[in-house]
C-alpha positions as CSV (number, residue, x, y, z in Angstrom):
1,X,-103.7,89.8,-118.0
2,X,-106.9,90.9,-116.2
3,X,-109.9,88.6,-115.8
4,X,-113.0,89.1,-118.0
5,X,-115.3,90.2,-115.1
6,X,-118.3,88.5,-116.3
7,X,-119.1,84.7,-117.7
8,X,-122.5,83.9,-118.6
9,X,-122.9,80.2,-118.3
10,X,-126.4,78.6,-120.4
11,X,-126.9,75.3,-118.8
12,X,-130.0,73.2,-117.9
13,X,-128.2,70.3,-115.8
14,X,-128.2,71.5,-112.6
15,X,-125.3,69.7,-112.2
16,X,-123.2,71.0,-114.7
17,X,-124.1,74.2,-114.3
18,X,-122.8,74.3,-110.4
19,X,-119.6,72.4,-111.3
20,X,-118.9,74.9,-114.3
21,X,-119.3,78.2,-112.0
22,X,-117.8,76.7,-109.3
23,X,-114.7,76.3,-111.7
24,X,-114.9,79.9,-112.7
25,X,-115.3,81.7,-109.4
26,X,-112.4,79.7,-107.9
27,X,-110.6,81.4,-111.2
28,X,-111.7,84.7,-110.1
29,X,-114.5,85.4,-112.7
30,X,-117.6,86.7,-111.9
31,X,-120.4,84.2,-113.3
32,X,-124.1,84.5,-114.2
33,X,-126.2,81.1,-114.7
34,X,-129.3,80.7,-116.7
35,X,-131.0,77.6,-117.2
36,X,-133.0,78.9,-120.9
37,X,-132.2,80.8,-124.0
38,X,-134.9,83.2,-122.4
39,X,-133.2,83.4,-119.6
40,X,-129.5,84.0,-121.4
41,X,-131.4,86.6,-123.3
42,X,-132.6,88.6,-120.4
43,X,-129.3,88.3,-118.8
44,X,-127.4,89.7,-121.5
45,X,-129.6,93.0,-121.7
46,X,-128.6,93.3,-118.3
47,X,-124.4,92.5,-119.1
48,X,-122.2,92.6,-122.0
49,X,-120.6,89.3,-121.0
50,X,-116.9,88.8,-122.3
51,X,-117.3,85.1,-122.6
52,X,-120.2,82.7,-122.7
53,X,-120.7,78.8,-122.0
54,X,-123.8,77.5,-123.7
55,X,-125.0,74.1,-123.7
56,X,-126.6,72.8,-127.4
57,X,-129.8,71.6,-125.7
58,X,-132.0,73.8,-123.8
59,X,-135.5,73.4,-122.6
60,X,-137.1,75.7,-124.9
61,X,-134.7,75.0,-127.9
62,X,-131.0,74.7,-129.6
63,X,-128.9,77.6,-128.9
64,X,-128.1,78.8,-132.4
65,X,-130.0,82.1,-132.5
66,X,-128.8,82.2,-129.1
67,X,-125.0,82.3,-129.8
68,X,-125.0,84.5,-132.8
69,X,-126.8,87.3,-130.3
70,X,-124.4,87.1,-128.3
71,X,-121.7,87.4,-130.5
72,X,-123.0,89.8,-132.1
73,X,-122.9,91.8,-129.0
74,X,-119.1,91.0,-128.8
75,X,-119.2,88.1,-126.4
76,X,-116.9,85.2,-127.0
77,X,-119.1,82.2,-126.8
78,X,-117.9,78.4,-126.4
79,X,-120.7,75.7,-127.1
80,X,-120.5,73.4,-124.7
81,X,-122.0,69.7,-125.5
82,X,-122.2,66.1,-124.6
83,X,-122.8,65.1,-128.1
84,X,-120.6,62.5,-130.0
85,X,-117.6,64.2,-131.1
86,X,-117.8,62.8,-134.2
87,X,-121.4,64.4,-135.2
88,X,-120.6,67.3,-134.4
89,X,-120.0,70.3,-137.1
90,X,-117.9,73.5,-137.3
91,X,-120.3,77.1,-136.9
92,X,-119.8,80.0,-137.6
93,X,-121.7,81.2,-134.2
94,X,-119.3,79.6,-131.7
95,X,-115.8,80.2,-131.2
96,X,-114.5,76.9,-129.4
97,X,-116.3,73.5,-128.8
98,X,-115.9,72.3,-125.2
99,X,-117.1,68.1,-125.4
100,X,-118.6,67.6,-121.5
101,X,-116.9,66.7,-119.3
102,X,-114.6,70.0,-120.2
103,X,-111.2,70.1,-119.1
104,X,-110.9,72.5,-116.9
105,X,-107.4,73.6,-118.1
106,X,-108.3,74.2,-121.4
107,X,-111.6,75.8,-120.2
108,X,-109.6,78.3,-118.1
109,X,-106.7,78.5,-120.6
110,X,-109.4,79.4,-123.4
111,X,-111.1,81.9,-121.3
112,X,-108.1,84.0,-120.5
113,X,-106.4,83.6,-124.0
């Protein structure tokens, strides 16, 4: 099965976001990083991303509105959270639930399924 060529990652820890593309290039994906929902937005008028990795938490708000765009543009998107497991709840706007730190297995194996 062919790679998705292009994963948009939504991440304000620097951190996170380097260890999460890092991840993905080694995997052979092709990876855009933004830091905002603004800056996820102005990305995806740029790419149709086939799979997106958004943190709940941003800087200039909850990713929400943000992850039903993108679906709505036919992107697969994964929230991806350091919250307590146990608060969090099913939505209709994200199709998988990575808990930080991801597993990179399951990350990968999600990504190519």
């Amino acid at each position: 099965m062919a790679l998705p060529a292009d994963i948009l990652v939504v991440e304000d820890s620097l951190l996170v976001a380097m260890s999460l593309e890092n991840v993905l290039i080694e995997a052979g994906y092709e990876v855009t990083v933004a830091d905002t929902n603004a800056a996820a937005r102005a990305a995806a008028v740029q790419t149709v991303f086939s799979a997106a990795l958004v943190d709940y938490h941003l800087p200039d708000g909850d990713c929400v509105a943000l992850c039903a765009e993108l679906r709505a543009a036919g992107t697969r998107v994964a929230l991806v959270t350091g919250i307590d497991r146990s608060s969090a709840e099913p939505s209709t706007q994200f199709d998988r639930i990575f808990y930080k730190p991801i597993e990179e297995h399951a990350l990968l194996a999600w990504l190519g399924g």
